[in-house]
C-alpha positions in Angstrom: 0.0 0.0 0.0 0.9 3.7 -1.0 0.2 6.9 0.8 0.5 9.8 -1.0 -0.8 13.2 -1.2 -4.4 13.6 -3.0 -4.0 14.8 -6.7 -6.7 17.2 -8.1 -7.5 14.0 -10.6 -8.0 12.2 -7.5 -11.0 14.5 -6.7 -14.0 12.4 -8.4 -12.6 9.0 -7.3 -12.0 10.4 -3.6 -15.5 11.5 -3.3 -16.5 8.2 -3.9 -14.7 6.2 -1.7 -15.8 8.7 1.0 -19.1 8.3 0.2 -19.3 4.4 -0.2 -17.0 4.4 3.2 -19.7 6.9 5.3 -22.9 5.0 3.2 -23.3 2.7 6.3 -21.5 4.3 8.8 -23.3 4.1 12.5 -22.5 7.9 12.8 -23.0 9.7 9.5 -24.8 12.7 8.0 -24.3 11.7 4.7 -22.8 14.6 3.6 -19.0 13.9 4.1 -18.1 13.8 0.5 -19.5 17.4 -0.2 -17.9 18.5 3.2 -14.3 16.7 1.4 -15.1 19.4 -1.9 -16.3 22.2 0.7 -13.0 22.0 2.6 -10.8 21.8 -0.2 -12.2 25.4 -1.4 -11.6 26.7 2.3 -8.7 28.7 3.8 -8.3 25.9 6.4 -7.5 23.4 3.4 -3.7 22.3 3.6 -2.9 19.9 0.5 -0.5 18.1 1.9 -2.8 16.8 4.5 -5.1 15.5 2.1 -3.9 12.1 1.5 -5.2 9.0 -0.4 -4.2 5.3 0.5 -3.4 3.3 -2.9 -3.7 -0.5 -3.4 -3.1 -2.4 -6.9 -3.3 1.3 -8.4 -6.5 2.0 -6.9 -7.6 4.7 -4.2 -8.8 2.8 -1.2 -8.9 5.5 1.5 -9.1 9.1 2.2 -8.0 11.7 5.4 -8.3 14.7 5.6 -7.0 17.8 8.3 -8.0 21.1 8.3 -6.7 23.7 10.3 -8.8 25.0 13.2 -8.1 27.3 16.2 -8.0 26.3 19.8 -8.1 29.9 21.9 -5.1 31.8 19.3 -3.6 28.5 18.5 -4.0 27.6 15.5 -4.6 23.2 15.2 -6.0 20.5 13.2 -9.0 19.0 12.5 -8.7 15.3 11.3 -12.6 14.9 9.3 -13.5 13.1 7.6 -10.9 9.7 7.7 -12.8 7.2 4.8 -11.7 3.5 4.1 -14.0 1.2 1.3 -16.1 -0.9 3.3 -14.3 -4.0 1.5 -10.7 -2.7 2.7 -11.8 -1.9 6.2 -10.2 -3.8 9.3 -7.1 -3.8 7.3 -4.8 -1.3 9.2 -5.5 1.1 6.1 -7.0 4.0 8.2 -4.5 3.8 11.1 -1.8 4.0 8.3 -3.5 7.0 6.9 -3.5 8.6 10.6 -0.2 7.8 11.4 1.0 9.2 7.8 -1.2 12.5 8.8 0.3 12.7 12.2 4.0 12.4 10.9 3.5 15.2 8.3 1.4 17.5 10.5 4.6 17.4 13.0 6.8 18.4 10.4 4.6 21.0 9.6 4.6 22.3 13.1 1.4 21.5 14.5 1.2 20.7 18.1 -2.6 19.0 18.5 -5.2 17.4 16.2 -8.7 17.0 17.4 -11.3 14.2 16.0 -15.2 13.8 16.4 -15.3 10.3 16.4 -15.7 6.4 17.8 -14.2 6.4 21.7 -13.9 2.2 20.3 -11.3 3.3 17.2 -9.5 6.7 17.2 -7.9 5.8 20.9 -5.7 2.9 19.0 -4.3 5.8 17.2 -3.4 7.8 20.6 -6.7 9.8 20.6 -7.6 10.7 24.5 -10.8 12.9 25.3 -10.1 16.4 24.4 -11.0 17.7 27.7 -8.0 16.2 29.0 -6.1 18.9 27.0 -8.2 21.5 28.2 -9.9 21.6 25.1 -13.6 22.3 24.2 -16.4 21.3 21.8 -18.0 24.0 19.8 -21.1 21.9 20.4 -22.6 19.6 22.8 -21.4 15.9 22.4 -20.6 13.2 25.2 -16.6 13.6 26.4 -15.7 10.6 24.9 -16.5 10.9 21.2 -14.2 14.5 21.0 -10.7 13.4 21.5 -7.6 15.1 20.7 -3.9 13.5 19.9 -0.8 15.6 21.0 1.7 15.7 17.9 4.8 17.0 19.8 6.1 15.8 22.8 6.7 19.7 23.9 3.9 21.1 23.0 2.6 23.9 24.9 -0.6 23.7 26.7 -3.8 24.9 25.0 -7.0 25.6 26.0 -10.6 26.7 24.8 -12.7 26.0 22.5 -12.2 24.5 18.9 -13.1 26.8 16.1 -14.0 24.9 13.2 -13.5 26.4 9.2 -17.4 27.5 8.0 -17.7 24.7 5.7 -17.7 22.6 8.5 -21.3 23.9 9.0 -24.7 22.1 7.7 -26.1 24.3 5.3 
């Protein structure tokens, strides 16, 4: 397996796979794939964050981080992270965190935050958020908004996440 950055000719396949990965998802709004396109046209959109997992030439999986602010510091987001339901349970998502992590700490970023399963984003380090000191723009149980510290000396942060617009339902 490959992971690379997304391409712009990886657009129409990746909207796909994000859709046919969220199309039976427990938690899902169906609208991940258009929230993909939305964030891609934002400011918080970094390209080389945007990465694909490639098997036998094919895009299997998809993450995605966005930058958000926590107080004045400014984070990441890590939404949507989309496997095919056929390649799931392979270690393909976990890669695709781990890749994501290792550039976003080159980059410089100190904390990414997730909206997600307390049963799956914890094998990739994922802890509640509040443990940081770090907030929920929205109601949701402690256990489902968990952040992951990328460096070991990062400073301390603390408030609450502000998410890019086109994180919001229109």
């Amino acid at each position: 397996m490959e992971i690379r950055q997304e391409r712009a000719d990886d657009h129409h396949t990746v909207f796909q796979v994000v859709k046919e990965a969220f199309s039976h998802a427990e938690h899902s709004d169906g609208n991940e794939q258009e929230l993909v396109t939305k964030l891609r046209a934002a400011p918080a959109f970094i390209p080389g964050l945007s990465l694909v997992a490639v098997e036998d030439g094919k895009i299997v999986g998809h993450i995605l981080f966005t930058k958000i602010t926590i107080g004045e510091a400014v984070e990441l987001a890590l939404a949507p992270l989309s496997v095919l339901p056929s390649c799931q349970r392979r270690g393909i998502g976990l890669a695709l965190i781990r890749e994501g992590h290792r550039i976003a700490k080159q980059l410089g970023y100190d904390y990414s935050v997730v909206l997600g399963s307390p049963a799956y984003y914890p094998r990739a380090g994922y802890l509640p958020a509040s443990l940081y000191g770090i907030e929920a723009p929205f109601e949701v149980r402690d256990e489902y908004f968990m952040a992951f510290k990328l460096q070991d000396d990062a400073p301390s942060v603390k408030g609450v996440v502000r998410y890019d617009p086109a994180f919001e339902i229109d």
